[in-house]
TORTIVEX-26237 format. One line per 4 residues: number of its first residue (from 1); their letters; for each residue z, y, x of N, C-alpha, C. Coordinates in Angstrom, 2 decimals, decimal comma. Last residue first. Layout:
<sites>
NUM = A = Z:Y:X:Z:Y:X:Z:Y:X; ...
</sites>
This chain:
<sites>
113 = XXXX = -4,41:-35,77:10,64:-4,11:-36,94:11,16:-5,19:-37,90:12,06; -4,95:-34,11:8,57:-5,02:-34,11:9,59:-4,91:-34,82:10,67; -3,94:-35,13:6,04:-5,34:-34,49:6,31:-5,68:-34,61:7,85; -1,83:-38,01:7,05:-2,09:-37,10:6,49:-3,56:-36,40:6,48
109 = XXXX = -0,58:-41,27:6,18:-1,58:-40,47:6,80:-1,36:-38,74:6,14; 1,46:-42,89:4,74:1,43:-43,14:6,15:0,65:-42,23:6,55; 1,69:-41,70:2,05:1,08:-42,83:2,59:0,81:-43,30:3,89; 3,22:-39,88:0,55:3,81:-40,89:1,82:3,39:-42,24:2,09
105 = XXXX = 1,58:-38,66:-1,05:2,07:-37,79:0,39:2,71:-39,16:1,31; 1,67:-39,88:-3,57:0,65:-40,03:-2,74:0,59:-39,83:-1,57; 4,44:-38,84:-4,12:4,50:-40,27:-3,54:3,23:-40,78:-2,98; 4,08:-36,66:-5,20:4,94:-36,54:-4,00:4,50:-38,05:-3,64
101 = XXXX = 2,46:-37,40:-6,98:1,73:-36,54:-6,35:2,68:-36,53:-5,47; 4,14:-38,27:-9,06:2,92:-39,11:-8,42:2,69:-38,72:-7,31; 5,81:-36,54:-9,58:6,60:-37,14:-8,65:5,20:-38,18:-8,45; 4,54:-34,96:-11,04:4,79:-34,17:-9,79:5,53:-35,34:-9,06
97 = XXXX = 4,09:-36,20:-13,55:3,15:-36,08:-12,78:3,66:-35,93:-11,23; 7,22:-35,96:-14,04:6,66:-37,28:-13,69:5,00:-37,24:-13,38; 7,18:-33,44:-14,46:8,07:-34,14:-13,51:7,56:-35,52:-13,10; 5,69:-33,32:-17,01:5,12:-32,80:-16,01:6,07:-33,04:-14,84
93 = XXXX = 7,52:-34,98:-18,82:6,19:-35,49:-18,13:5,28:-34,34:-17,46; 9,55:-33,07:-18,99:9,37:-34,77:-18,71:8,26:-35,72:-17,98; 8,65:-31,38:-20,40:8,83:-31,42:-19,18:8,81:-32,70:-18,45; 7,94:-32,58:-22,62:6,79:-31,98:-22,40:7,66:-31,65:-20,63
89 = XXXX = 10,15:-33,29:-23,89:9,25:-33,87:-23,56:8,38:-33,80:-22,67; 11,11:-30,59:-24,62:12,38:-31,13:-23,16:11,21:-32,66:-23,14; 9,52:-29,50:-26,52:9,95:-29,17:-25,47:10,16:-29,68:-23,91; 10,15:-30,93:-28,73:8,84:-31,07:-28,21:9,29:-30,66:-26,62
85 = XXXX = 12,64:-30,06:-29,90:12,37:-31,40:-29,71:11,44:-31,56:-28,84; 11,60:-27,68:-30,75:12,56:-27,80:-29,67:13,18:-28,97:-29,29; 9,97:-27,80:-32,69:9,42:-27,17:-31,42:9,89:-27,61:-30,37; 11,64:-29,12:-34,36:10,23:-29,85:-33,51:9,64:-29,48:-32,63
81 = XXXX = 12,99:-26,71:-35,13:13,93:-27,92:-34,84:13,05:-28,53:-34,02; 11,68:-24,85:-36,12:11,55:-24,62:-35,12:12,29:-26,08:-34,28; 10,65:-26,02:-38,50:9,45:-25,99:-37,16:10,20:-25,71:-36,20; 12,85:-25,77:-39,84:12,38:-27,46:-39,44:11,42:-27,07:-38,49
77 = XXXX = 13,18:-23,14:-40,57:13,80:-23,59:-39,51:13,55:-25,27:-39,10; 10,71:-20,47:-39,45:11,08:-21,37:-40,17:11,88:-22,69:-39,66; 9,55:-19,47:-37,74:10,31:-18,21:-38,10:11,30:-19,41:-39,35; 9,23:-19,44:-34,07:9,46:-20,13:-34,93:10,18:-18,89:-36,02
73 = XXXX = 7,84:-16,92:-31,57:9,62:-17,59:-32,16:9,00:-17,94:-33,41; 5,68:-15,26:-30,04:5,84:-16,70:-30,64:7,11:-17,52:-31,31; 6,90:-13,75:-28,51:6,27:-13,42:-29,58:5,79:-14,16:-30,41; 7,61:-14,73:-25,91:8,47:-14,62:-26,81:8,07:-14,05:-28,07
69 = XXXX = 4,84:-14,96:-24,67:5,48:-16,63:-24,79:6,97:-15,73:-25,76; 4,24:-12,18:-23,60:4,21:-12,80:-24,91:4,55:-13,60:-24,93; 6,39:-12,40:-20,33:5,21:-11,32:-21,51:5,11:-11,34:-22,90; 7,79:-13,11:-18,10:6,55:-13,81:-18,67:6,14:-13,19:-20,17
65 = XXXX = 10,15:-11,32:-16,98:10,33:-12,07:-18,31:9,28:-13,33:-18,72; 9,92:-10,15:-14,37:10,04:-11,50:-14,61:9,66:-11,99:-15,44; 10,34:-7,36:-15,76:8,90:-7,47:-14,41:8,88:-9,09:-14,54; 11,39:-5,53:-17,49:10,94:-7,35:-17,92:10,12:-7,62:-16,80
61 = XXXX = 12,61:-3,25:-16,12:13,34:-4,68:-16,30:12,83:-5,95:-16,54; 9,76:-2,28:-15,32:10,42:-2,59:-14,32:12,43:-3,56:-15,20; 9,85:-1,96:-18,24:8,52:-2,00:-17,49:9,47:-3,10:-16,25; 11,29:0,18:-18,75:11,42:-1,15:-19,68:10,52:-2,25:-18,57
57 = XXXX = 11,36:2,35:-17,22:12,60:1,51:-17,35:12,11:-0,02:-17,98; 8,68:3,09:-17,86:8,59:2,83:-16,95:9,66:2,20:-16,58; 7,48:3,01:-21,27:8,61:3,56:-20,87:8,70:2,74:-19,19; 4,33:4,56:-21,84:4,62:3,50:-21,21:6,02:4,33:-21,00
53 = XXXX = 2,78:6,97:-21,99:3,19:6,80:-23,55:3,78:5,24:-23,17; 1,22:6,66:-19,19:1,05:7,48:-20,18:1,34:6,83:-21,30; 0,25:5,35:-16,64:2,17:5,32:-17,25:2,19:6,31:-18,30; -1,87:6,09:-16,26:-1,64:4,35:-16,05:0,08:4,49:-17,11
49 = XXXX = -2,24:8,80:-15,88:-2,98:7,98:-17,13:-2,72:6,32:-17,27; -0,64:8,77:-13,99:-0,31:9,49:-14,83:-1,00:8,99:-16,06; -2,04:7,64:-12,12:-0,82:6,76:-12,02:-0,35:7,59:-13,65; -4,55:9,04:-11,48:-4,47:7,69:-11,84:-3,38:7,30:-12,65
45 = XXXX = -3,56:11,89:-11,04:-3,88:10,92:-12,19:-3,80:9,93:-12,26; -2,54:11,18:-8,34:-1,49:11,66:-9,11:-2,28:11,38:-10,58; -4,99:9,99:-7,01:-3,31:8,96:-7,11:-2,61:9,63:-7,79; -6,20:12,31:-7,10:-6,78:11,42:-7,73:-5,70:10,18:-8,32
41 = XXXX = -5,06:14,46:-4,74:-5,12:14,62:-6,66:-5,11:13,31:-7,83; -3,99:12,80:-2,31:-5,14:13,45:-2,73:-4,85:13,62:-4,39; -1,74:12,92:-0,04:-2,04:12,63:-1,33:-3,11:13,44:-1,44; -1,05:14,53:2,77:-1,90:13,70:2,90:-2,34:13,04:1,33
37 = XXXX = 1,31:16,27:2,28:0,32:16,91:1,99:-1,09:16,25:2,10; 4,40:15,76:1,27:3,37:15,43:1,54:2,00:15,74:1,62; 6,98:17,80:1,14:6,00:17,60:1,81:5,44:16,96:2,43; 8,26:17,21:-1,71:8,66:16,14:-0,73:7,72:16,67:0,96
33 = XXXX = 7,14:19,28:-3,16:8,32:19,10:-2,69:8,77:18,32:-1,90; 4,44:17,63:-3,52:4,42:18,69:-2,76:5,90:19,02:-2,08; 5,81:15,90:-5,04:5,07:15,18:-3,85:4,99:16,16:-3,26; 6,55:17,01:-7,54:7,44:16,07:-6,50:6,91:16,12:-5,07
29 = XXXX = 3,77:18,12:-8,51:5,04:19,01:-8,11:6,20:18,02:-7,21; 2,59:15,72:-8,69:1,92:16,36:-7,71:3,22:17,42:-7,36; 4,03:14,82:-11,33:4,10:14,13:-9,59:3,35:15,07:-9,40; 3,66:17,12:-13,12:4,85:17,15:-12,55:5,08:16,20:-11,49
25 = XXXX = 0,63:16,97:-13,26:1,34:17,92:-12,71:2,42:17,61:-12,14; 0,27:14,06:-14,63:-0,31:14,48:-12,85:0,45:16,04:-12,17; 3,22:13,22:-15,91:2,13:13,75:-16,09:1,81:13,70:-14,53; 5,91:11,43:-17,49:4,83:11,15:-16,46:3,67:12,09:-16,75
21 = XXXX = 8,49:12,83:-18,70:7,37:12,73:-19,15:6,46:12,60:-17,66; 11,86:12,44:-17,94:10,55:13,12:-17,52:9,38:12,73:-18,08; 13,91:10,25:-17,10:13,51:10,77:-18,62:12,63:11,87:-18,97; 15,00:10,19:-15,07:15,42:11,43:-15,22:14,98:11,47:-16,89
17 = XXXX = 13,39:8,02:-14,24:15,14:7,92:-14,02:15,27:9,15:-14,29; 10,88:8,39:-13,82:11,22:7,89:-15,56:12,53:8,24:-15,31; 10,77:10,51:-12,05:10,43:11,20:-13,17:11,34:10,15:-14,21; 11,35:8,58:-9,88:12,29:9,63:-10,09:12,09:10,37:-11,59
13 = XXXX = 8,68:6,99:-10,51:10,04:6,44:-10,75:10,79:7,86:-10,88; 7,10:8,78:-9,43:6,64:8,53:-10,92:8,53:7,71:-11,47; 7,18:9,03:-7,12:7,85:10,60:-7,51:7,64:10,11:-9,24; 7,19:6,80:-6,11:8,58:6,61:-6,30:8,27:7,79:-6,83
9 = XXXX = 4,25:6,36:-6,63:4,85:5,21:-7,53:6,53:6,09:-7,07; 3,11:8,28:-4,88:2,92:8,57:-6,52:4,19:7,59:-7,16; 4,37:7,47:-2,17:4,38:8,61:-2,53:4,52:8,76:-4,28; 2,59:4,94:-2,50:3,89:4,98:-2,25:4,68:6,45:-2,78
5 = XXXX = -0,15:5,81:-2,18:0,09:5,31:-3,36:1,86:5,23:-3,58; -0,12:7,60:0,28:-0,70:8,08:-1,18:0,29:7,10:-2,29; 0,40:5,12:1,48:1,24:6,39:2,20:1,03:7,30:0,86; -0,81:2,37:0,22:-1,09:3,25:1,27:0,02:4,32:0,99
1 = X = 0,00:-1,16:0,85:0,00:0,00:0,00:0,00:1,23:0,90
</sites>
């Protein structure tokens, strides 16, 4: 990441941790304050039209979560009982793929070998 882009992403953080409205003005006003004078204009839009009407707190807590897979909740309660039956199956046998595939490894050879 370049010296530009570093610059935009923490004066865009300081903005959400204050509850600032992300615009190109008010980072370009950080960045100047910070004197940087190597940013070009273009990283202060970009990032301003990227985080526009986006809460940048929320953003940076679900960075892990995996996205939609929770927009999917059962709303009825026998489906969801089968869902959650299905489940702990369905691992089951992706463990038991993964343990084929460890035991092909100890065939005496390798790629390289």
């Amino acid at each position: 990441m370049s010296t530009s882009e570093l610059a935009v992403s923490y004066a865009a953080l300081i903005l959400a941790d204050e509850d600032i409205d992300i615009t190109a003005d008010k980072l370009q006003t950080l960045i100047t304050a910070a004197k940087l004078t190597e940013v070009e204009p273009i990283w202060t839009t970009l990032f301003a039209k990227a985080l526009a009407g986006k809460n940048v707190k929320d953003m940076l807590l679900n960075v892990g979560s995996g996205g939609g897979a929770a927009a999917a909740a059962p709303t009825g309660g026998a489906s969801g009982g089968a869902a959650a039956a299905d489940a702990p199956v369905e691992k089951e046998e992706e463990k038991k793929e993964e343990e084929k595939e460890e035991s092909d490894e100890d065939m005496g050879f390798g790629l390289f070998d």
